[in-house]
C-alpha positions in Angstrom: 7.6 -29.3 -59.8 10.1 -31.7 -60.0 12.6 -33.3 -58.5 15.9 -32.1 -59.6 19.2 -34.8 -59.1 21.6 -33.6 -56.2 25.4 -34.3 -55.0 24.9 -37.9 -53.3 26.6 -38.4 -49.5 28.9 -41.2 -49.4 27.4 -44.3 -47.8 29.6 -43.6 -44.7 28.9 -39.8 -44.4 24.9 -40.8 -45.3 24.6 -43.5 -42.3 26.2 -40.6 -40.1 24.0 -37.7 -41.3 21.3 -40.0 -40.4 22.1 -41.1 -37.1 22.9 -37.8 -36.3 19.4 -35.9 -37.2 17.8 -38.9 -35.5 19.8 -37.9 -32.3 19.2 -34.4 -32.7 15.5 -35.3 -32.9 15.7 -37.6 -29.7 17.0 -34.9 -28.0 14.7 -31.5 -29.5 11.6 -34.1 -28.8 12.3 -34.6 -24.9 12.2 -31.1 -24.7 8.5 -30.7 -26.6 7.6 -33.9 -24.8 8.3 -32.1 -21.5 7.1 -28.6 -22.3 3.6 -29.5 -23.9 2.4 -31.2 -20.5 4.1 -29.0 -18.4 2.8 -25.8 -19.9 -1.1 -26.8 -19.5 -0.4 -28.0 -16.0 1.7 -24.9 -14.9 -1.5 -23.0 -16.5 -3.8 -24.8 -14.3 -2.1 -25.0 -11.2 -1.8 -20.9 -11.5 -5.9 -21.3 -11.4 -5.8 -20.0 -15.1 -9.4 -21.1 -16.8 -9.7 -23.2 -20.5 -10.4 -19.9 -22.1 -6.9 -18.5 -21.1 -5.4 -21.8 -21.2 -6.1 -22.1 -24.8 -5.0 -18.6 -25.2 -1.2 -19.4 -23.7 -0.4 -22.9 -25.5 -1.9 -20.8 -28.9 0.8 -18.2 -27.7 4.0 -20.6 -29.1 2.3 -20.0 -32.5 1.3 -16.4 -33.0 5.0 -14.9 -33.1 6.2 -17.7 -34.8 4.0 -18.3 -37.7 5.6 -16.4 -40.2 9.5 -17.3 -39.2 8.9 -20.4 -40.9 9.2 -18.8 -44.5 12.6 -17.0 -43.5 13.5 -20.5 -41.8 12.8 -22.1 -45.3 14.5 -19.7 -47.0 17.9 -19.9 -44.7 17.9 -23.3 -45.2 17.9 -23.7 -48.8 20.5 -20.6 -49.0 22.7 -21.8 -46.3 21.7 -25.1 -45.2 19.4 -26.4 -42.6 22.2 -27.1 -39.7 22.3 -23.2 -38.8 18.3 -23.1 -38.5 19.0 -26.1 -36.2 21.0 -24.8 -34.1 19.1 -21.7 -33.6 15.9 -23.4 -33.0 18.1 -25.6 -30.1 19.3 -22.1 -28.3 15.8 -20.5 -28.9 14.3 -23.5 -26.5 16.7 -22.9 -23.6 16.0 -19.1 -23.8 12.6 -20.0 -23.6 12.7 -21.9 -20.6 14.5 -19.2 -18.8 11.1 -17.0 -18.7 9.5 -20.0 -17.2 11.7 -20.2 -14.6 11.7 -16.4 -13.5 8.2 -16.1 -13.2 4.2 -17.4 -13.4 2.8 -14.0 -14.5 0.6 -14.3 -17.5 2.9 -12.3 -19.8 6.1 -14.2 -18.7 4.0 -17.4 -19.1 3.5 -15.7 -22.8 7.1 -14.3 -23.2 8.4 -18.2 -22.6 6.0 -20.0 -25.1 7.2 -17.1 -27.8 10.4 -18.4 -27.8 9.2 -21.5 -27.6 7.3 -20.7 -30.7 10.7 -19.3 -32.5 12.1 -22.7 -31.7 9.4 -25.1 -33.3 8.9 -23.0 -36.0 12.4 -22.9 -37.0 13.2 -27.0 -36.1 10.9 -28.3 -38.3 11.4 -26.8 -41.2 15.5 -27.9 -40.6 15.1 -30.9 -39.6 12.5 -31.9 -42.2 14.4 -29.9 -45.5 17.8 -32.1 -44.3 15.9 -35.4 -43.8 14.6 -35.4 -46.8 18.0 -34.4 -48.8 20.1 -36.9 -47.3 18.7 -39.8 -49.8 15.4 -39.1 -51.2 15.1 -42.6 -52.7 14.9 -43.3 -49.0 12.4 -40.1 -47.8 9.8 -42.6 -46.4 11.8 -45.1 -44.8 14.0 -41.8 -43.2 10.6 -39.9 -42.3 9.3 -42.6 -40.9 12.4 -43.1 -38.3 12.7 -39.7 -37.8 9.4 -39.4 -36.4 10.2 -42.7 -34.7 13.1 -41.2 -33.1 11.9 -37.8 -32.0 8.6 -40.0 -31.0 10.7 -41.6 -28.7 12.1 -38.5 -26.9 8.7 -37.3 -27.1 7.9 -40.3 -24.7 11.1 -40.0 -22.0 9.7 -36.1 -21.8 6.1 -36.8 -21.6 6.5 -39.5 -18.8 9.3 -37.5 -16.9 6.9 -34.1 -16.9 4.7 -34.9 -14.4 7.4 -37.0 -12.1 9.6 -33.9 -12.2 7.3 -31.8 -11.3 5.7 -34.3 -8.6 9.4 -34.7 -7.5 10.8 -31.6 -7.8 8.8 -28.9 -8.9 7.9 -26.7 -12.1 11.2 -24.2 -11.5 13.3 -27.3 -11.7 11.2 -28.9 -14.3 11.7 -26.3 -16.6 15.2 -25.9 -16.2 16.2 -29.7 -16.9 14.2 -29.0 -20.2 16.6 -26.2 -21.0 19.8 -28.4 -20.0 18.5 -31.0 -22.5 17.8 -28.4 -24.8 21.4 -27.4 -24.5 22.7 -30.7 -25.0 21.0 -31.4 -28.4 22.6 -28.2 -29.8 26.0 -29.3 -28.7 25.8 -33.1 -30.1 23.9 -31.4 -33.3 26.8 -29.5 -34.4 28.7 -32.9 -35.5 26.0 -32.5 -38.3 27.8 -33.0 -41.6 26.5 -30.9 -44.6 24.8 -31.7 -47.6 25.4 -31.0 -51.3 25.3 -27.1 -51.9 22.4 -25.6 -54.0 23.7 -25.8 -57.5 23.9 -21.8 -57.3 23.9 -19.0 -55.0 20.9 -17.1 -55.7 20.8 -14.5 -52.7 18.5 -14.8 -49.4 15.7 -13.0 -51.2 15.6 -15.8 -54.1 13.9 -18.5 -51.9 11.2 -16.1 -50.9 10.5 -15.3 -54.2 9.5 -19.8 -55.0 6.7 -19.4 -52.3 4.1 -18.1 -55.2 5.1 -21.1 -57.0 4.5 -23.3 -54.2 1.7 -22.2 -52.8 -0.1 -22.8 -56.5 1.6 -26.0 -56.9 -2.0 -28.3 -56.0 -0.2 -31.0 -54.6 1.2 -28.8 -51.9 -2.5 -28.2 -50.9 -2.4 -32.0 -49.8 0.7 -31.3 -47.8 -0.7 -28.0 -46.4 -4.1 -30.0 -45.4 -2.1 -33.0 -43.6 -0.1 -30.4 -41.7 -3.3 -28.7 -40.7 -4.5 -32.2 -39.2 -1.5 -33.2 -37.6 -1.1 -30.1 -36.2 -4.6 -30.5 -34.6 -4.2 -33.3 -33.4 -0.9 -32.8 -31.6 -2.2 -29.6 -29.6 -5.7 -31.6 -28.6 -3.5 -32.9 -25.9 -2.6 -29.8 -24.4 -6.0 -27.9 -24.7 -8.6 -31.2 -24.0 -6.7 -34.4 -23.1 -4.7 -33.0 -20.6 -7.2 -30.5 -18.8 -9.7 -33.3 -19.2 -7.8 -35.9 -17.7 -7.5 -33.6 -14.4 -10.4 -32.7 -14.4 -11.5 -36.6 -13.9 -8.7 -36.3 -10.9 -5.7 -37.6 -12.1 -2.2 -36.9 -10.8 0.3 -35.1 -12.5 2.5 -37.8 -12.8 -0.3 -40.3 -14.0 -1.0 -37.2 -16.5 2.5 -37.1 -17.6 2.3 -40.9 -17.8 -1.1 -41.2 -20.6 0.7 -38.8 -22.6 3.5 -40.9 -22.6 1.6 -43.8 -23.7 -0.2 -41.7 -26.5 3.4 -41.1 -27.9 4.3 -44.7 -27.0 1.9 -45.2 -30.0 3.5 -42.8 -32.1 7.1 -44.2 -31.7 5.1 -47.9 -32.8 4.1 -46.6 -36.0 7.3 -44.6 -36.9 9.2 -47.8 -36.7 7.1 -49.7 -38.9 5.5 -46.5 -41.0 7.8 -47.1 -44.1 6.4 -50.8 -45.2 2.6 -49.6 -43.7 3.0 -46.7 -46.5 4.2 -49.2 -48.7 0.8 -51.5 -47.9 -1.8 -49.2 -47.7 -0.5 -46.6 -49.9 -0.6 -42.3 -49.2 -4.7 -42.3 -49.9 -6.1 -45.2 -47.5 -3.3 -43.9 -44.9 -4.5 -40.7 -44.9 -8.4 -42.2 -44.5 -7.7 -44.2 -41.9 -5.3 -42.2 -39.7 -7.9 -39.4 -40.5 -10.8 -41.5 -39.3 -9.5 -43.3 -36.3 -8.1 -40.3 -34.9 -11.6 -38.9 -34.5 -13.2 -42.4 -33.2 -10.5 -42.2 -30.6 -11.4 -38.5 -29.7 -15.4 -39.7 -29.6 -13.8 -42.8 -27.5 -12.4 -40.4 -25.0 -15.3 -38.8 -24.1 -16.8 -42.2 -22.5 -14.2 -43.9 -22.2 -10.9 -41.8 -20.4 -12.7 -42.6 -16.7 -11.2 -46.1 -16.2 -7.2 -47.2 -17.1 -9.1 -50.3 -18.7 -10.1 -47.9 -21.7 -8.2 -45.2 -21.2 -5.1 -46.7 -21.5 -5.7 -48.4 -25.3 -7.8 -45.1 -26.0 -4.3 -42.8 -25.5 -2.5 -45.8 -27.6 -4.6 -45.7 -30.5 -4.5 -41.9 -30.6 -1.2 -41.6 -30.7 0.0 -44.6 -33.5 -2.7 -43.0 -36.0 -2.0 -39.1 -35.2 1.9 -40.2 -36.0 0.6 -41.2 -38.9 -0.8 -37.7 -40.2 2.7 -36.3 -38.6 4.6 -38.3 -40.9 2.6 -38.1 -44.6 2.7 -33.8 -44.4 6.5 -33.7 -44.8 6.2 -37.2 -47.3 3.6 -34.5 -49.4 6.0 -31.9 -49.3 8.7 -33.8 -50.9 6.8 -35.3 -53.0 5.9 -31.8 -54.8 8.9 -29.9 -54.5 12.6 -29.9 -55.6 15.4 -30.6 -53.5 16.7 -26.9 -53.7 13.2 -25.6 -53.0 12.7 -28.0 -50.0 13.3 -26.0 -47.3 10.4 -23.4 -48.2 8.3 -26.4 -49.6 8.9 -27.1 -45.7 7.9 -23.7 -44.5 5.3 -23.2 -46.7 3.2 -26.9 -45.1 4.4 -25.2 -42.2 2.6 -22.3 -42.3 -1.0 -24.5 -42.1 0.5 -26.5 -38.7 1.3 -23.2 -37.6 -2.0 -21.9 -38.4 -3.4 -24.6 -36.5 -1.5 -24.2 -33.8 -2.9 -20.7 -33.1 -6.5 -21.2 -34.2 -6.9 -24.8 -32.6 -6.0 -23.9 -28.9 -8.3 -20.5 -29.0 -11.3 -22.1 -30.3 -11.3 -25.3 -28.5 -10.7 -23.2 -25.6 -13.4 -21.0 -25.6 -15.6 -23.9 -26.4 -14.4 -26.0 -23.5 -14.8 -22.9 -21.4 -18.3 -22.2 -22.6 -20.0 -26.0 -23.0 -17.6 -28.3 -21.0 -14.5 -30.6 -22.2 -16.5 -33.3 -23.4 -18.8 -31.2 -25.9 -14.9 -30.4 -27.2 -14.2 -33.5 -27.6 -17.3 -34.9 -29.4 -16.8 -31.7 -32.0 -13.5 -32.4 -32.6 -13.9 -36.0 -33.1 -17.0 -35.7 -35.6 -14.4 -33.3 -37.7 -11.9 -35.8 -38.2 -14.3 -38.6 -39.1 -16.3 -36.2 -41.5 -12.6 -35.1 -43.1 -11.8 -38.7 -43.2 -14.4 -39.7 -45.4 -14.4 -36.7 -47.6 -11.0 -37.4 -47.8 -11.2 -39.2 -51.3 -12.2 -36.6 -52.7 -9.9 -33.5 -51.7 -6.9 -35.9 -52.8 -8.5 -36.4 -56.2 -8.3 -32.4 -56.6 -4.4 -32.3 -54.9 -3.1 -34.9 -56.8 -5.3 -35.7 -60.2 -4.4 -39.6 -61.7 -3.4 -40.9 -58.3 -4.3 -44.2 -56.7 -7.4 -45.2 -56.9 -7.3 -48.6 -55.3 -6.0 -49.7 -52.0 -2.4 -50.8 -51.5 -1.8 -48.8 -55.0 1.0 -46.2 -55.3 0.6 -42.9 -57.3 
């Protein structure tokens, strides 16, 4: 597959389209910064156990999974604004379940939509990043995840001071007025270059066999399988683990902060890192750190002294894997299949996102938080240094030496 030429944005129109999607990433990522602590810790505080808690974060997931394809496919048809927009009002009627009640199926009824939303704002937000200049899809990734990292941060810190302040009625319902107020600053988004034809809505379905065969969207459907673990760890280990140990809610609210601190780090800098290191050694040593900091938290997460750098560290190298998944997509696909080239490396962070959450759970719930930790760290080192050669089967004739691009 490759990459076919498209209509090029005025430099004008291209520095607006970017500032734009950066915003609407600030804003989306305050809302997923706040709703991915408060969601565990509502759990918790209901007296739910890990095996249930695992069940209602994988919850966001389940319904979700498969509305990633038809998000991919409505993107590349009719552009990736309207999948946007819907994935902005999909958040706020989320948050309205949250606020009417605790009961387990409510509790499950609010992370659905919540589910619809993610599902749907990646593939958007990725598709149009990576279409706005794709001489610049590193540099633009990078900044995007900087961006949204950054929102991430406010709604991570502010989750457990709202609720400590005001309560979980009242922290979900500021998390559905920022929610609303992305979708209205989001519609200034201008549009792209049309698809050079019309092909119907069932025509981008019918590229996903391509795709899927396509072996360097394996790498992409790996990294998205990695990130994706590593982004839900914090809701079904960190965070329980970190009150078990007695923390406060705001302190909790606070580490994940920090964690994402890390992430917005590396965004900033992640273009001329990529450029250094090249895609191979980043992927080995985001892989490998990100288990050594998981192993690290087990020992380490009782004292600010480590815990603080431990949360840090976590967070700059699990950015990393965040940010190479889309970068592997685009690499493999063409600009008017890159919406379901999207959806498709979506469907393994989705995947992740359902199987991750049950199965820690149940371990936690069964052999403690720290056994989870130790397994899950030993799997990222072990897929860190086996890494070498899965991308020698997803991209054959690639870099072979470090700092040296395919």
């Amino acid at each position: 597959m490759s990459a076919q030429a498209q209509g090029q944005l005025d430099q004008r129109t291209e520095s607006r389209a970017i500032l734009l999607i950066y915003g609407a990433a600030f804003s989306y990522q305050i809302t997923l910064g706040l709703i991915q602590v408060l969601v565990p810790l509502y759990a918790l505080h209901l007296g739910y156990d890990l095996t249930t808690l695992g069940v209602i974060v994988a919850s966001q997931a389940v319904f979700g999974l498969m509305l990633r394809l038809f998000a991919g496919a409505i993107a590349d048809q009719f552009g990736e604004r309207w999948v946007l927009w819907a994935s902005f009002v999909t958040m706020v009627s989320g948050m309205v379940f949250f606020i009417a009640s605790g009961y387990f199926w409510m509790l499950i009824l609010g992370q659905s939509f919540v589910g619809y939303s993610r599902a749907t704002y990646w593939t958007a937000t990725q598709s149009y990043a990576s279409r706005i200049n794709p001489d610049r899809s590193g540099e633009i990734y990078g900044r995007l995840n900087g961006a949204g990292n950054a929102g991430g941060l406010i709604g991570a810190f502010l989750s457990g001071v709202l609720v400590a302040a005001l309560g979980y009625g009242a922290a979900f319902g500021i998390t559905g007025a920022v929610a609303l107020a992305g979708f209205l600053g989001s519609l200034a988004l201008p549009p792209l270059a049309m698809r050079s034809t019309r092909r119907g809505f069932r025509a981008p379905l019918g590229q996903l066999r391509g795709i899927a065969r396509h072996r360097g969207m394996g790498l992409g459907g790996f990294a998205s399988f990695a990130a994706s673990t590593s982004i839900i760890m914090s809701s079904v280990l960190f965070i329980p683990y970190l009150r078990e140990l007695g923390y406060s809610e705001p302190v909790n609210g606070g580490m994940q902060a920090v964690s994402v601190g890390g992430s917005v780090a590396l965004g900033i800098v992640f273009g001329l890192v990529l450029a250094r290191l090249g895609r191979r050694w980043t992927y080995i040593i985001a892989l490998v750190m990100v288990g050594l900091t998981m192993l690290g938290m087990s020992v380490g997460a009782e004292a600010y002294l480590t815990l603080v750098p431990l949360m840090l560290l976590y967070g700059l190298f699990r950015s990393a894997l965040g940010i190479l998944y889309p970068i592997a997509a685009a690499d493999h696909s063409a600009p008017d299949q890159r919406g379901m080239a999207m959806a498709y490396v979506g469907l393994y962070w989705g995947t992740a996102q359902v199987l991750v959450p049950i199965g820690f759970g149940a371990l936690a719930g069964a052999f403690g938080l720290e056994a989870g930790f130790w397994v899950a760290g030993a799997l990222f080192v072990a897929a860190g240094i086996l890494f070498p050669l899965l991308y020698r089967w997803f991209v054959p004739g690639a870099e072979r030496t470090f700092g040296e691009r395919p």
